[in-house]
C-alpha positions in Angstrom: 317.7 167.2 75.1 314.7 164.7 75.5 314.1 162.5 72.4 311.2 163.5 70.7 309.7 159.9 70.5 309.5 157.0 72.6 312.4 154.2 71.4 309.8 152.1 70.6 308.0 154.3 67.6 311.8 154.0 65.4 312.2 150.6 66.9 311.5 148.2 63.5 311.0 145.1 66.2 308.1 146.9 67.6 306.0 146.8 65.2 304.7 143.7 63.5 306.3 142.3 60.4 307.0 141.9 58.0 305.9 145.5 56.4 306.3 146.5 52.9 309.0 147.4 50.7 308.7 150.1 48.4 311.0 152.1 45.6 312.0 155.3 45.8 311.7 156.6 42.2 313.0 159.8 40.5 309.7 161.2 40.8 309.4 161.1 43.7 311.8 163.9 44.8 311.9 166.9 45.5 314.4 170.1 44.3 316.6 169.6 46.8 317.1 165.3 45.5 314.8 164.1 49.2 311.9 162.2 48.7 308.8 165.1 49.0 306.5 165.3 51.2 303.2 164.2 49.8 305.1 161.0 48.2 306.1 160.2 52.2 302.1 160.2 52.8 301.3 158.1 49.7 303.8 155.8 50.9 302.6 155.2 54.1 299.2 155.2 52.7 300.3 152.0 50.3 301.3 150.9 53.7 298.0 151.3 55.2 296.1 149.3 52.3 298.7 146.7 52.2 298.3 145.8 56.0 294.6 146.3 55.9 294.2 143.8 53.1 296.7 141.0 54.7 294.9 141.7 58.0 291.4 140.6 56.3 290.2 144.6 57.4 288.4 145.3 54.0 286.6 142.0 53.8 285.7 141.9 57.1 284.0 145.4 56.8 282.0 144.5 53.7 280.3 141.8 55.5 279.6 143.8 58.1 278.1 146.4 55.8 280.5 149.0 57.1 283.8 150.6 55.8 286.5 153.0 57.3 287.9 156.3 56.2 290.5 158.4 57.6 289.6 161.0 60.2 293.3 162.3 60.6 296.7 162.0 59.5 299.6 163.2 61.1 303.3 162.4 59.8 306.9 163.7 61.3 309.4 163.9 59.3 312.7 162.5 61.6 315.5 162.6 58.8 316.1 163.2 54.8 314.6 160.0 52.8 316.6 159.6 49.8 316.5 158.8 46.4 317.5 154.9 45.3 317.2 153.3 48.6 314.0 151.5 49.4 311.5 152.5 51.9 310.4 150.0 54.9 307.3 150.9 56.4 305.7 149.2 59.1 302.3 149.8 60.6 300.7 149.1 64.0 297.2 149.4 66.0 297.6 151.5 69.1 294.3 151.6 70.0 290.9 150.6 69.2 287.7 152.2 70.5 284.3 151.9 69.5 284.2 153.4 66.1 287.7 154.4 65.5 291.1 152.8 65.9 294.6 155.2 65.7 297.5 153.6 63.9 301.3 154.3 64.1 302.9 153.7 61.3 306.8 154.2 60.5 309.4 154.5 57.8 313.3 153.4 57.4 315.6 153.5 55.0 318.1 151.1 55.8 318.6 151.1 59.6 317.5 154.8 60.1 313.9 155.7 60.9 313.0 158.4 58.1 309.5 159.5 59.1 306.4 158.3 61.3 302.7 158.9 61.2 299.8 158.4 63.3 296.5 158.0 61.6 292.7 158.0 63.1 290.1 155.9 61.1 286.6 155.4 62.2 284.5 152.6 61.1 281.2 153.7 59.1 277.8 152.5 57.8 275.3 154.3 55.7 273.7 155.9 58.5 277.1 157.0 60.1 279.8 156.1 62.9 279.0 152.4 63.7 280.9 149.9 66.5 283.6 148.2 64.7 282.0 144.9 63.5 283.6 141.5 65.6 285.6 140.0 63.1 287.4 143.7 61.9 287.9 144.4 65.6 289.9 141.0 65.4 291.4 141.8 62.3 292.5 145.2 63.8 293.7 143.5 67.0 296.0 141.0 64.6 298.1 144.4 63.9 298.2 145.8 67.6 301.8 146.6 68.9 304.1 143.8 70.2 303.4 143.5 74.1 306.3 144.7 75.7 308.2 142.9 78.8 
């Protein structure tokens, strides 16, 4: 059978560092003791914020008199996330157009991959979709994908 994802989308090295840490907490859980669903999306939308704000994105948006929201969010769920072991999540640029950019983003506990997501922002301004501004393009391109050899 044919993996589902390319090696590189679990692959930790493929993704710019360092990523975030975050606790897995009782609440977080479902019935059956596996993190739940929804707490999977709001960790890897901690993720998101993080990078965005190490990255400069936010700042450089404001200047611009722009901002981004999410147009889509998609997340797999590849094995059980437990409770008590930290989640590393990483997030990278995949592509940037003219007003959106996708992001992949991926979750391990320990060495095992425990769910990935691909999200679509698009850059806005009052009047709507606008061109990414210069200096959050850059910022964006800061977080694209390792080149591979």
């Amino acid at each position: 059978m044919a993996a589902r994802w390319t090696p590189d989308r679990t692959d930790r090295e493929c993704y710019p560092g360092p990523g975030l840490d975050l606790p897995v907490l009782f609440g977080d859980l479902d019935t059956n003791m596996h993190v739940n669903n929804v707490m999977m999306g709001r960790f890897f939308e901690e993720s998101r914020v993080h990078s965005h704000f190490e990255a400069g994105v936010p700042a450089a948006l404001h200047r611009a008199e722009t901002y981004n929201l999410i147009a889509r969010v998609a997340i797999d769920y590849v094995r059980e996330a437990r409770y008590r072991q930290p989640i590393h999540l990483r997030l990278r640029v995949s592509r940037i157009g003219t007003t959106s950019a996708t992001y992949e983003q991926a979750a391990w506990q320990g060495e095992d991959c425990v769910a990935l997501a691909e999200v679509v922002v698009v850059c806005r301004s009052a009047t709507g979709a606008a061109p990414w501004p210069d200096e959050a393009r850059a910022a964006l391109e800061d977080l694209m994908r390792p080149a591979t050899s």
